[in-house]
KEKOLKE-727757 format. One line per field, with one value per residue: residue number from 0; residue in three letters; x, y, z of N, C-alpha, C in turn. Coordinates in nm, 3 decimals. Example, Ala and Ser with C-alpha at 12.3 -4.5 7.8 and 13.67 -1.06 7.14 Angstrom:
pos = (0, 1);
code = (ALA, SER);
npx = (1.319, 1.285);
npy = (-0.569, -0.225);
npz = (0.780, 0.708);
capx = (1.230, 1.367);
capy = (-0.450, -0.106);
capz = (0.780, 0.714);
cpx = (1.320, 1.290);
cpy = (-0.330, 0.003);
cpz = (0.780, 0.787);
This chain:
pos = (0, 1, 2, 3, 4, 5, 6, 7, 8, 9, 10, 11, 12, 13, 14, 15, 16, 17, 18, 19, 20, 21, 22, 23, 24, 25, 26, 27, 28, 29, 30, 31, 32, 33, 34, 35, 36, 37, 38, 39, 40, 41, 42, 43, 44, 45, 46, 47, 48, 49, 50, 51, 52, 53, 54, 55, 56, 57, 58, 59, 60, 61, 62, 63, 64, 65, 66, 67, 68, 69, 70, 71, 72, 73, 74, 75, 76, 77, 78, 79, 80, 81, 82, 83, 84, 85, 86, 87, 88, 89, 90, 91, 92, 93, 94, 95, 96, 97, 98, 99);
code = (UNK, UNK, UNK, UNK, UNK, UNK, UNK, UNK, UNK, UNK, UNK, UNK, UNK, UNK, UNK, UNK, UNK, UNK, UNK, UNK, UNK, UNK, UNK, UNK, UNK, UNK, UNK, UNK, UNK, UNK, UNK, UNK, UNK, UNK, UNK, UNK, UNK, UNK, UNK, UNK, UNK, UNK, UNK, UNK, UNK, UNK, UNK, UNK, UNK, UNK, UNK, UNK, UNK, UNK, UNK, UNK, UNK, UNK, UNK, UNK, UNK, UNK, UNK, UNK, UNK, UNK, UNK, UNK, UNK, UNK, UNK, UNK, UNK, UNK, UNK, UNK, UNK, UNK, UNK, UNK, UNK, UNK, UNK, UNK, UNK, UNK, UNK, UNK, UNK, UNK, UNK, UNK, UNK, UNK, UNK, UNK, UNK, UNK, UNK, UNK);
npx = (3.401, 3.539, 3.438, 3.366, 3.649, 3.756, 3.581, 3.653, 3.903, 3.899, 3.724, 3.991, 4.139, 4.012, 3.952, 4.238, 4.293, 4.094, 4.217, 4.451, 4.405, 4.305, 4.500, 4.649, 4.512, 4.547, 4.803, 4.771, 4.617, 4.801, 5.027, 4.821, 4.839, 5.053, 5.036, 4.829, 4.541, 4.271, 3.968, 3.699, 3.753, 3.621, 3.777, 3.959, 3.799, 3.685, 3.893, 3.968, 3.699, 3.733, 3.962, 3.929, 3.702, 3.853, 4.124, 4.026, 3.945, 4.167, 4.352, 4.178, 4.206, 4.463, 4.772, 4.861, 5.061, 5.326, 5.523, 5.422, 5.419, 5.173, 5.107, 4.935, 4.846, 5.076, 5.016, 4.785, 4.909, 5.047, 4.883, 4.725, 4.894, 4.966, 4.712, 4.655, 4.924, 4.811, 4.549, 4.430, 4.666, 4.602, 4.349, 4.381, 4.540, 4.381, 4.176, 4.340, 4.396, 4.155, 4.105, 4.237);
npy = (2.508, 2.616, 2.620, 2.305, 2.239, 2.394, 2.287, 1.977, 2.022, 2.102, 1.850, 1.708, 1.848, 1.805, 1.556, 1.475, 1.606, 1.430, 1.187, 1.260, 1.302, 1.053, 0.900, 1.007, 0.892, 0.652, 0.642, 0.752, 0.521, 0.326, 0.407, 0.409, 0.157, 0.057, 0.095, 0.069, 0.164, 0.342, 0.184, 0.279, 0.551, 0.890, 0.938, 0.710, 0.529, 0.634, 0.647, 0.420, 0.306, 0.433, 0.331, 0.064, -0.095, -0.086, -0.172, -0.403, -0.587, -0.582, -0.729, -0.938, -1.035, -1.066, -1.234, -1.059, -1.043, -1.095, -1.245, -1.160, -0.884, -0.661, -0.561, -0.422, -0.140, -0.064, -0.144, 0.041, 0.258, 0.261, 0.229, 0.507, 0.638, 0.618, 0.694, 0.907, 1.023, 0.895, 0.907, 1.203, 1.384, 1.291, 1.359, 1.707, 1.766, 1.734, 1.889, 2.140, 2.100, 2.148, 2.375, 2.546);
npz = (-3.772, -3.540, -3.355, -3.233, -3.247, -3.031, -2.864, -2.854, -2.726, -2.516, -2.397, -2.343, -2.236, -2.002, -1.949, -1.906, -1.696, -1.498, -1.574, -1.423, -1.162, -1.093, -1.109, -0.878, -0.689, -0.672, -0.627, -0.344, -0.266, -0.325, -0.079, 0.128, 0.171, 0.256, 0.516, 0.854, 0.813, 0.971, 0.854, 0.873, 0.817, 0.656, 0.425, 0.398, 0.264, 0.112, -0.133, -0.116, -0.203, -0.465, -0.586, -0.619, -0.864, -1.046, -1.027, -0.882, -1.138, -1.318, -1.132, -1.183, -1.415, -1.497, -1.330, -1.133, -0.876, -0.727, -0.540, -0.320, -0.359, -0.490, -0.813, -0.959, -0.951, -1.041, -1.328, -1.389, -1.336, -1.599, -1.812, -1.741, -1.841, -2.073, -2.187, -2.141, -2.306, -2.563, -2.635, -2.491, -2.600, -2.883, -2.914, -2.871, -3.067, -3.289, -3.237, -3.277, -3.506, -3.674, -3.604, -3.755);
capx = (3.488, 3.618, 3.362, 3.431, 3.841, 3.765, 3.486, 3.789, 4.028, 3.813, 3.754, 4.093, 4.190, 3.917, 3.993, 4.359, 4.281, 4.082, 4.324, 4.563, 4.319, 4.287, 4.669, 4.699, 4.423, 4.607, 4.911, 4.772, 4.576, 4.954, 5.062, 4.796, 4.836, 5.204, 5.006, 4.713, 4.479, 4.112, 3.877, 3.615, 3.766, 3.523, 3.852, 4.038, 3.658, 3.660, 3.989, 3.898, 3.573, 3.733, 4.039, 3.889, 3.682, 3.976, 4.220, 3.999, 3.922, 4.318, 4.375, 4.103, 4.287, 4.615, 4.827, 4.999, 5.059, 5.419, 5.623, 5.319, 5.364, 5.059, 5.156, 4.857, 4.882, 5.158, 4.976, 4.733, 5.004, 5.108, 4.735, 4.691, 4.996, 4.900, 4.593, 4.741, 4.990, 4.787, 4.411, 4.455, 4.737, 4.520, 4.237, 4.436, 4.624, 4.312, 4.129, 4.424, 4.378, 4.007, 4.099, 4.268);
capy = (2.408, 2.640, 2.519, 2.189, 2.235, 2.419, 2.153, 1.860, 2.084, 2.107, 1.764, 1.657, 1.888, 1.805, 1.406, 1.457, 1.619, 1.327, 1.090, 1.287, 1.281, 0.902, 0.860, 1.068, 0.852, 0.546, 0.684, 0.708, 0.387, 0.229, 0.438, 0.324, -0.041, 0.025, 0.134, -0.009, 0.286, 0.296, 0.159, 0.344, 0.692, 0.848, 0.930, 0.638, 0.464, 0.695, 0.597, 0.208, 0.276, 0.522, 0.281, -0.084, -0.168, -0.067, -0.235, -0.577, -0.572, -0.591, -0.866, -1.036, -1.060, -1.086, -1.255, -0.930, -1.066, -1.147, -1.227, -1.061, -0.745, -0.620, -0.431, -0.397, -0.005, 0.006, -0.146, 0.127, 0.395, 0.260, 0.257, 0.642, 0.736, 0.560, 0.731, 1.100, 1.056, 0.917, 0.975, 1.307, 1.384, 1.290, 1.508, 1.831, 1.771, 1.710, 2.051, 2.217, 2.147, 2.192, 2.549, 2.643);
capz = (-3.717, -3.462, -3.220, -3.241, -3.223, -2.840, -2.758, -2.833, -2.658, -2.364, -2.350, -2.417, -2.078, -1.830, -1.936, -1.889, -1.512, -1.450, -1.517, -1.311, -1.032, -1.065, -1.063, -0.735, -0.600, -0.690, -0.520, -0.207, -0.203, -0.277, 0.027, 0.237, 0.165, 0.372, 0.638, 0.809, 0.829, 0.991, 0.748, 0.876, 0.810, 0.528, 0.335, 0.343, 0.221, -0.079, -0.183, -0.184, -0.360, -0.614, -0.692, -0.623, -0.957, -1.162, -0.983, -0.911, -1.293, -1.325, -1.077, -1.197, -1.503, -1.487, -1.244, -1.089, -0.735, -0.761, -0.421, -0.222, -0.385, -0.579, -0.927, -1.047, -0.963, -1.180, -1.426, -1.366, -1.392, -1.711, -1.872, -1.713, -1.921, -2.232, -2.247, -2.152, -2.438, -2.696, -2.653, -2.492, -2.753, -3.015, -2.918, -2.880, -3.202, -3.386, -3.188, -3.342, -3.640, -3.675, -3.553, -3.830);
cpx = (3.560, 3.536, 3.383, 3.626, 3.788, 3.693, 3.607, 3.867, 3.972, 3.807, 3.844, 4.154, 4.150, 3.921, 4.141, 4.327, 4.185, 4.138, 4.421, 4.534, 4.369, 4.375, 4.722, 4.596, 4.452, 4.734, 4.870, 4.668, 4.723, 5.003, 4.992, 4.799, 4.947, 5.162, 4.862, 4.621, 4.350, 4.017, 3.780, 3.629, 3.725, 3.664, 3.982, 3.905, 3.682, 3.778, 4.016, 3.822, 3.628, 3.820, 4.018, 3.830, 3.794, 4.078, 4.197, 3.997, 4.093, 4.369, 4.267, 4.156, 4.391, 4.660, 4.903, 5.010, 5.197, 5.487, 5.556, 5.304, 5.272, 5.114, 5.063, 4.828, 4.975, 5.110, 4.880, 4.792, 5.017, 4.997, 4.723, 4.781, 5.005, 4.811, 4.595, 4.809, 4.917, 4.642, 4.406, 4.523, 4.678, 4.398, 4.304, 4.496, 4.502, 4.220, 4.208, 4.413, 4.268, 3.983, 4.166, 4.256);
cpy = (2.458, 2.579, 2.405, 2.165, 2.235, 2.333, 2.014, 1.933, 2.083, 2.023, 1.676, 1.703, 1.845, 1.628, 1.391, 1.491, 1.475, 1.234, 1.132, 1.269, 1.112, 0.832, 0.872, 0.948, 0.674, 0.541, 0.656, 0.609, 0.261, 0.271, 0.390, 0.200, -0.061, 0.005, 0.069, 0.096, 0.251, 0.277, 0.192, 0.494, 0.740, 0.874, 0.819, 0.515, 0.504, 0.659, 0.470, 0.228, 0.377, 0.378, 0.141, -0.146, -0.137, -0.157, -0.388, -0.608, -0.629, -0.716, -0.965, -1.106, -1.124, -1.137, -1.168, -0.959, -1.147, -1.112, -1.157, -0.954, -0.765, -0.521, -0.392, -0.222, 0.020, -0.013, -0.033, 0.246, 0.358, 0.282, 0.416, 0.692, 0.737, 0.668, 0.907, 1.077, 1.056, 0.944, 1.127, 1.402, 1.409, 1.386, 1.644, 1.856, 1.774, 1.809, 2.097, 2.207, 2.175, 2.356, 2.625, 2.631);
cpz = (-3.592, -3.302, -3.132, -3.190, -3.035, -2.784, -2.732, -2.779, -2.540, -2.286, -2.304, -2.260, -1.954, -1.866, -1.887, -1.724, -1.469, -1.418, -1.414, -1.209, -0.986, -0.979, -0.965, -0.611, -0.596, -0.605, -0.367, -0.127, -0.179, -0.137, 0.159, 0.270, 0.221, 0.505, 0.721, 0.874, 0.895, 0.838, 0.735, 0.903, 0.662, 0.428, 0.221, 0.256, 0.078, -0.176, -0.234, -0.286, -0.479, -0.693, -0.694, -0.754, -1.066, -1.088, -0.976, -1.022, -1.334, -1.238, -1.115, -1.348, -1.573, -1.335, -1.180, -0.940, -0.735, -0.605, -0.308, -0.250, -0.493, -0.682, -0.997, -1.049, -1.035, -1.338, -1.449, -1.451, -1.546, -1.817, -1.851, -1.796, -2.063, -2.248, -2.238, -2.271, -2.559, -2.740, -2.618, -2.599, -2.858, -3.041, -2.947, -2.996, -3.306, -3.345, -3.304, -3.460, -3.742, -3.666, -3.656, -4.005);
């Protein structure tokens, strides 16, 4: 079982950096949406296509377009933190105790 514990511990880490990734990449698609950036710079490209089907998915949804601002990044944030606390969470707690 100790196998298993470090394989869910493993996963449990390199899913949590993902989401963190995501979150940062959510950040500065909100930041560029202040600004009006070239659209044909390859970084601000990768930033659309990373955080666009998650985000349309969410407006396609839900009405989050309140007063012109867009919240659907916070809805975002709030999903990325969910799933750090309690899927992440849940893995590492359940590694741990596989490990002993």
């Amino acid at each position: 079982m100790f196998i298993i514990g470090n394989f869910l511990s493993a996963v449990a880490v390199v899913f949590d950096y993902v989401l963190t990734i995501f979150m940062w990449l959510v950040v500065a698609r909100a930041v560029l949406s202040w600004v009006n950036p070239d659209p044909y710079n390859p970084i601000v490209r990768f930033i659309y296509n990373a955080t666009e089907p998650v985000l349309y998915r969410i407006r396609s949804k839900i009405p989050v377009n309140f007063g012109g601002m867009d919240i659907s990044p916070i809805i975002v944030f709030l999903a990325i933190i969910f799933l750090q606390k309690f899927l992440v969470g849940s893995l590492l707690g359940l590694s741990a105790a596989l490990m002993h």
